[in-house]
N, C-alpha and C positions, 0 to 999 in steps of 0.2 A: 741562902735566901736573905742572911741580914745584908747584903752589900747591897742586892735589889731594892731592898725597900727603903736601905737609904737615899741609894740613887734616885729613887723616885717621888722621895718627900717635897724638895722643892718646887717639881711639877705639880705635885698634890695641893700643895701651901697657897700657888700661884693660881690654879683653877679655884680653889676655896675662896680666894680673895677675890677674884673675878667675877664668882656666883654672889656673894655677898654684895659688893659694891653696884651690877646690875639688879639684885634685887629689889636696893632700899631706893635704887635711882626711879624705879616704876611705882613707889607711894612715896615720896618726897616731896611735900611744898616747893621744894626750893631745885626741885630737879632742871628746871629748864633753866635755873642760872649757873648751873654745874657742869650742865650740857654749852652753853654759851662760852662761859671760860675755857671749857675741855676744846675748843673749837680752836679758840687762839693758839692754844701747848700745840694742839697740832699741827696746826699751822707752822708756826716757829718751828718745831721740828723739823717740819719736812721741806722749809727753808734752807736750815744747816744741813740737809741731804744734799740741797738742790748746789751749792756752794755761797749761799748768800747766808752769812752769819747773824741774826737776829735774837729778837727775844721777846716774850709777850708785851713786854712793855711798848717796844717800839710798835707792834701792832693796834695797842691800847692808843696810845697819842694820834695815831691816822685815823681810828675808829671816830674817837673823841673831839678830833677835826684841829688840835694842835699842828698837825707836819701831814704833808704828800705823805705816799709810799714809803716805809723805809726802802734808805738808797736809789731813792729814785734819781738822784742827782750823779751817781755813779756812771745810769746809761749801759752803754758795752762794757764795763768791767763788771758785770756780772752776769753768769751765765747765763740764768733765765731772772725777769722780774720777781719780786713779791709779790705784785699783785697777781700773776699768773698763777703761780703758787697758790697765793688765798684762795682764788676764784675756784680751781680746781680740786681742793681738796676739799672746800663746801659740796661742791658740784657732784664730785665720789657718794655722798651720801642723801642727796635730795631723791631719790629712784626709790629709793626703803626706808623713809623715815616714817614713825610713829606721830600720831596727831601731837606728840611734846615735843618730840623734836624741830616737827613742822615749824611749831607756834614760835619756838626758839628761832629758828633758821630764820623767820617772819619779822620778829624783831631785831636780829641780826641788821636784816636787808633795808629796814627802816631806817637805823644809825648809818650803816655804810651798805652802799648797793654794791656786791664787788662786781653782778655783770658791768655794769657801765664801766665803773673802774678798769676792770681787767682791760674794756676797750681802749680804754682811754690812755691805760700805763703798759698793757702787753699785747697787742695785737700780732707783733713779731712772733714774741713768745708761743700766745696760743697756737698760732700756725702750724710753729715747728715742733711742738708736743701734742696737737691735739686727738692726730693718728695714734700715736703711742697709746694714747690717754684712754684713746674710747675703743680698743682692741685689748685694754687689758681693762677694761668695766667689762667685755663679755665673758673671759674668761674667769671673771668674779664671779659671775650667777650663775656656773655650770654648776652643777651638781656634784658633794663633797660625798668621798667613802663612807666618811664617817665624822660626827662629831669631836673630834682632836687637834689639838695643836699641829700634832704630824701633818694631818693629812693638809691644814693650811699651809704648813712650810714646805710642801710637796708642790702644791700648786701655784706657791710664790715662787719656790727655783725654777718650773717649768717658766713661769709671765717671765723672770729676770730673762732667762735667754731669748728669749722673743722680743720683749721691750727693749731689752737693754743691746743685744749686741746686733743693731741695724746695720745691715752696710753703709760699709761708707768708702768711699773713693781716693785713693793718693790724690795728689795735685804735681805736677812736673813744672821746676819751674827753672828759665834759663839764667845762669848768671852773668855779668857784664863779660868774664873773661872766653865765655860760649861755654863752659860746664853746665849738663843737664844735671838735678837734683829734684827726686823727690822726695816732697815735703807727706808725713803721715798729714791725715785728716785730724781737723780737732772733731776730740771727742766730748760731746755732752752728755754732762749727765742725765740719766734717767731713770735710775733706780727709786730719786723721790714718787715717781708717778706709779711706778708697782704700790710705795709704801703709803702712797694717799688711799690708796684701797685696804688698805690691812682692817679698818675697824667695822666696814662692809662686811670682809672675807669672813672674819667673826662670827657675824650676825649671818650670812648667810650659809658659813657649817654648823650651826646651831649651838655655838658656844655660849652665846649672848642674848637677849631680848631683843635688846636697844643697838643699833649702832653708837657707838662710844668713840667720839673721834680725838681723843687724847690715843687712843691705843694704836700707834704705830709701829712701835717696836723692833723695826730694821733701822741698823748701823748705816752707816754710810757707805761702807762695802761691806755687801751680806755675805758670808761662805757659799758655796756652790754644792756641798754637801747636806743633803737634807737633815740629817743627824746632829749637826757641826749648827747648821742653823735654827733646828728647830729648839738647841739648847737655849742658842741666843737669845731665843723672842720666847723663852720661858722666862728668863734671866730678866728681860726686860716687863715680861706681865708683871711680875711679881714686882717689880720695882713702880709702876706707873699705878697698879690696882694699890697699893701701901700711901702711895702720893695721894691719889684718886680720894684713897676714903678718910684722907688729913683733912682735902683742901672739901669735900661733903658736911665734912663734922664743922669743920669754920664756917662753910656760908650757913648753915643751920644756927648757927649761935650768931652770929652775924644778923642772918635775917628775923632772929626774934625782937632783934634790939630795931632793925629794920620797922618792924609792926606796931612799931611801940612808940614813932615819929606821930605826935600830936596834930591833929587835921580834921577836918572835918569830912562829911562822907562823901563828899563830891571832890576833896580835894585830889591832886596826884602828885604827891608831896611823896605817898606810901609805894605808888610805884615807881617813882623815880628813886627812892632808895632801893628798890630793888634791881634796878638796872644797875643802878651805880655799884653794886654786888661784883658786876662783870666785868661793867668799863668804865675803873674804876677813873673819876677828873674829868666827868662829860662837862663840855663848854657850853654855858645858856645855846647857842646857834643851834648846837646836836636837838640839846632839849627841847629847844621850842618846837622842832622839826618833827622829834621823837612823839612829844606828846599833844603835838598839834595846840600849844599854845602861843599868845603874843612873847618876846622878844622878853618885853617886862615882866610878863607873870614867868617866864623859863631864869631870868636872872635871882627873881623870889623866892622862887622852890630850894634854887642851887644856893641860895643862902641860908635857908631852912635847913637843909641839909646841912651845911656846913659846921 
C-alpha cells in the first residue's frame, strides 16, 4: 500500500493546490487582475504549441499599443498568427464565464479588442482552424464520468484524434525531367486548439469554480495514452497552481501599495494602477481610451503613476 500512496501524493498535492488557488480567487479584491494576467500565460502558451514562440511580454507591448502583433511581420513563416491564437483562446472561455471573469474579459476588450484584431491579422488563420475549433468547444460541454483529472485526459485523447489527425491529401508533383513525385501534405498544428479548452474542460468536470485560463497544461506533443498523459497534466497542475498562487500573493501586495496612490475620490489614478497590475507600461493612447479620458489627463495619471 505504501508505493500507492506514494504514487498518489503528487496527484493529491496538485488537486490541493488547485482547490486552494480557485478558492481565494472567488473572494479576492484583486481576482480579476489575476484572472487578466492568467489570460496572457495562456495565451503565450498556447502560442509555443501553435509554433509561434512568444512570451507575455510580447503580448503586454501589443496590448499596451507599443508593437502590432507579435511576429506579425513574419507573415507565412508562421504557422498560424498570434492574433488567432489570442482571439481563440479568449473565445474558449467567454460561453461559462463568471460575472469576474466577464468583467475581466470586458476590460480586456476595452485595451485591445482581439475580435477586430484577429480580423484584421488572422483571417486566413480563423478560416483554416475555425472547424477544428468549434467541434472540439462541443465536445468540451459533454458530460464528464466523473470529477478527475482522468476522466479530462480521457476526453482530451479522444478531441486529439478528431482534431488533430484531419485528413489531408498528397500533392503529385511533376519534375522538369517527367518524374512523378509525391510530396506528403504539410501538416499543421492543431493540438494548441484542444489545449485552448483545457481550463473550460476543468471547470466543466467540476474540478474548478472558475474557468482559470493559465491552466493549459498539454506539451506540445501530448502522449496518446491516457495514463502517460494524464501524468503529464498532473505534473503540469502542480507546476502552474505553485506559479498561480506566487504571482495571487504578488498582485495582493502589489495592489495594497496600488490603494494607497494618493487622489481624490473622483480620481482614476487608483484604477489605472490597478490595470497597470496586468498590462503592465500602458501608453497615455491605451489610457485615454481605457478610461475615457483627454489625451492630457491620460498622460497625468501615467505620471502619477510613475
Amino acid at each position: 500500500m505504501a508505493p500507492s500512496s506514494s504514487s498518489n501524493a503528487p496527484c493529491e498535492q496538485a488537486m490541493l493546490l488547485l482547490g486552494r488557488l480557485d478558492g481565494r480567487l472567488q473572494n479576492s479584491p484583486w481576482a480579476d487582475i489575476w484572472l487578466a494576467r492568467a489570460r496572457l500565460q495562456g495565451a503565450a502558451q498556447l502560442a509555443g504549441l501553435a509554433g509561434v514562440p512568444i512570451d507575455v511580454r510580447h503580448l503586454q507591448d501589443w496590448i499596451c499599443g507599443r508593437t502590432p502583433p507579435p511576429r506579425a511581420s513574419e507573415g507565412l513563416n508562421d504557422p498560424v498568427s498570434v492574433a488567432a491564437v489570442f482571439h481563440l483562446a479568449i473565445e474558449a472561455g467567454v460561453a461559462n464565464t463568471g460575472p469576474l471573469a466577464r468583467a475581466t474579459l470586458n476590460v480586456l476588450r476595452t485595451v485591445l479588442d482581439d475580435r477586430s484584431e484577429a480580423e484584421v491579422w488572422a483571417g486566413s488563420d480563423l478560416a483554416y482552424f475555425g472547424p477544428a475549433w468549434r467541434q472540439a468547444r462541443i465536445e468540451v460541454q459533454a458530460p464528464y464520468p466523473s470529477p478527475s483529472l482522468r476522466s479530462v485526459a480521457d476526453r482530451i485523447a479522444a478531441m486529439l484524434k478528431t482534431v488533430v489527425d484531419a485528413d489531408q491529401s498528397a500533392v503529385d508533383v511533376t519534375a522538369i525531367d517527367g518524374r512523378t513525385l509525391t510530396l506528403e501534405p504539410r501538416v499543421r498544428d492543431r493540438a494548441w486548439l484542444v489545449a485552448s479548452h483545457v481550463p473550460a474542460m476543468l471547470h466543466h468536470a467540476g474540478l474548478t469554480l472558475g474557468t482559470l485560463p493559465s491552466l493549459i497544461l498539454l506539451p506540445k506533443f501530448p502522449p496518446p495514452e491516457v495514463g502517460e498523459l494524464t501524468d503529464v497534466m498532473m505534473r503540469s497542475l502542480l507546476a502552474t497552481c505553485q506559479s498561480g498562487l506566487k504571482d495571487l500573493d504578488w498582485i495582493e501586495r502589489q495592489g495594497s501599495k496600488a490603494l494607497a496612490v494618493s487622489a481624490t475620490r473622483r480620481s482614476r489614478a487608483p484604477l489605472l494602477a490597478r490595470l497597470a497590475l496586468a498590462y503592465p507600461g500602458l501608453r497615455p493612447s491605451a489610457v485615454a481610451r481605457l478610461l475615457e479620458v483627454t489625451p492630457q489627463g491620460a498622460r497625468k495619471l501615467v505620471a502619477k503613476l510613475a
